[in-house]
C-alpha angles and dihedrals in degrees: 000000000000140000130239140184129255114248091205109040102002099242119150115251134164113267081232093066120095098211140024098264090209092054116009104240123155118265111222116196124228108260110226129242114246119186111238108239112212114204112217120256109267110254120249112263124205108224113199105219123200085217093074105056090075088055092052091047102047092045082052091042093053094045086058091049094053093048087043090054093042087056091047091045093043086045109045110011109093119205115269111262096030106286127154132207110226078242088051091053099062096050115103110284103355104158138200141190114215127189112196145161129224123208114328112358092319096139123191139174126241120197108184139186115195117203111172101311104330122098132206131177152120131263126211119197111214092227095054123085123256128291089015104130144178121216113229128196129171143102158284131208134196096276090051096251100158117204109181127171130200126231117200102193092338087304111117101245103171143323143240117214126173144081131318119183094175097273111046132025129206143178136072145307121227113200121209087250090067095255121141119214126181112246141199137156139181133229098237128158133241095280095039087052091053098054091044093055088046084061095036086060100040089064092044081060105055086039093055097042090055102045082056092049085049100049097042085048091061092072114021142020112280141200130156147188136201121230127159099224092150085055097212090126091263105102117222123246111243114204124190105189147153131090105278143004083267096066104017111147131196099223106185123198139192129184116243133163096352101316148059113279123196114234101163143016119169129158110272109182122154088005138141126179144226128204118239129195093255095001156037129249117206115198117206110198126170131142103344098318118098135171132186112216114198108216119199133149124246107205096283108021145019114269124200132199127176107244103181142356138179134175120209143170110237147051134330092256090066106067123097123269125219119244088230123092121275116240121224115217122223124217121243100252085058108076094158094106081053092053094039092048081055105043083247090127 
């Protein structure tokens, strides 16, 4: 036992007693310290959930499927408008169509398979007619470097060597005669193609038509006039030649398989001529008798059928005039109504 003071009045009492027995006031009794014992934090556990397993494989299943899908793409998808990666264009049966131009202004067309490393193929000149082809046979490496020959009826009738990354190709041509020519072409797709060949004969046309105007010219006096009589959208090239009223001819040309082909000559002294709406009136007119000749196409040649005639006695002035337009004839050393008909100008 031991003894404690009174908080109130001092007095000694036992620390058994439950109040000051001089005063009465209440004993209390010391509490006693006890250490807090702080239990340590439980430690994470990692709780492996069923639940999460699905999660896991589907994230692994989809990242199959992407790589899956990237090795397909990469494999089988070939660019839009018909590009190639120089990796494309070694893959089994990637294929390409090139236009190009060799030299000055020759175009042609190249239609290529590619097959590890070899490559196969046809070529198809502009100014050739159509389904006329060359074969072409040669090879790619690595770097893209294209060697292609071309095979004329199995016989070796020139070569192509330069550089192809898929989209362009550029190098030379070497022709069996010996002669270099600078070459390019460009990867384009079946429209673009079509569009491409409509202004690569347009300008074989013009060029045509000229060179005949300039030949013609070097022997006799020459004019001309277009007029679409075959009605196929290429208009004809009308030629009045010769060295005098006496001896003047209507040459007509078309343009077909890559050069002018005559489909009318006629004399046409002391004429002038009118523009129908599907043919051409040629009027004939010399002291006092005049006739009037219809001229239409029948499908493979130019017809003519005399139409009227009347024979007078008086001027020049007198005789009848036909209702159609009159046509005014060019020179020779102006080919702008050549280049205008064409959309050259």
């Amino acid at each position: 036992m031991a003894l404690i003071k009174c908080s109130n009045c001092g007095h000694m009492v036992s620390d058994k007693a439950t109040k000051c027995p001089k005063c009465g006031t209440p004993i209390g009794r010391p509490v006693e310290k006890q250490e807090k014992k702080v239990s340590p934090e439980p430690k994470a556990v990692e709780v492996k959930s069923k639940d999460n397993k699905p999660w896991l494989i589907g994230l692994l299943a989809f990242l199959l499927l992407a790589a899956v899908g990237y090795l397909a793409y990469d494999k089988l998808i070939v660019p839009k408008d018909g590009e190639q990666s120089e990796k494309d264009m070694r893959k089994p049966h990637a294929s390409a169509i090139l236009k190009g131009i060799v030299g000055d202004g020759i175009g042609n067309v190249l239609r290529l398979t590619f097959h590890n490393g070899e490559v196969e193929g046809t070529e198809h000149y502009d100014s050739q007619r159509s389904g006329l082809t060359i074969s072409i046979k040669g090879t790619i490496d690595e770097d893209g470097k294209l060697l292609l020959y071309e095979y004329d009826n199995g016989k070796e009738c020139g070569r192509y060597e330069g550089h192809y990354d898929g989209k362009n190709y550029n190098g030379f041509f070497y022709g069996s005669s010996g002669k270099t020519l600078p070459f390019s072409a460009m990867v384009v797709d079946e429209h673009q193609l079509e569009d491409m060949l409509k202004d690569s004969e347009r300008r074989l046309i013009v060029k045509a038509f000229k060179k005949k105007l300039e030949n013609m010219a070097k022997n006799s006096d020459c004019d001309y006039f277009l007029y679409d009589i075959t009605e196929d959208d290429i208009p004809e090239l009308w030629i009045k030649t010769g060295t005098c009223e006496a001896d003047y001819t209507l040459m007509v040309y078309t343009y077909e398989s890559g050069k002018c082909k005559n489909i009318c000559e006629r004399p046409a002294g002391h004429s002038v001529f009118y523009e129908g709406s599907d043919y051409i009136l040629q009027q004939y007119a010399h002291q006092g008798f005049a006739t009037w000749v219809k001229l239409t196409y029948n499908g493979s040649k130019i017809t003519e059928k005399t139409i009227f005639e009347e024979d007078i006695n008086g001027t020049d002035n007198d005789y009848k005039q036909p209702e159609e337009m009159y046509i005014e004839l060019y020179p020779v050393n102006n080919d702008h109504p050549i280049r205008q008909a064409f959309g050259m100008e």
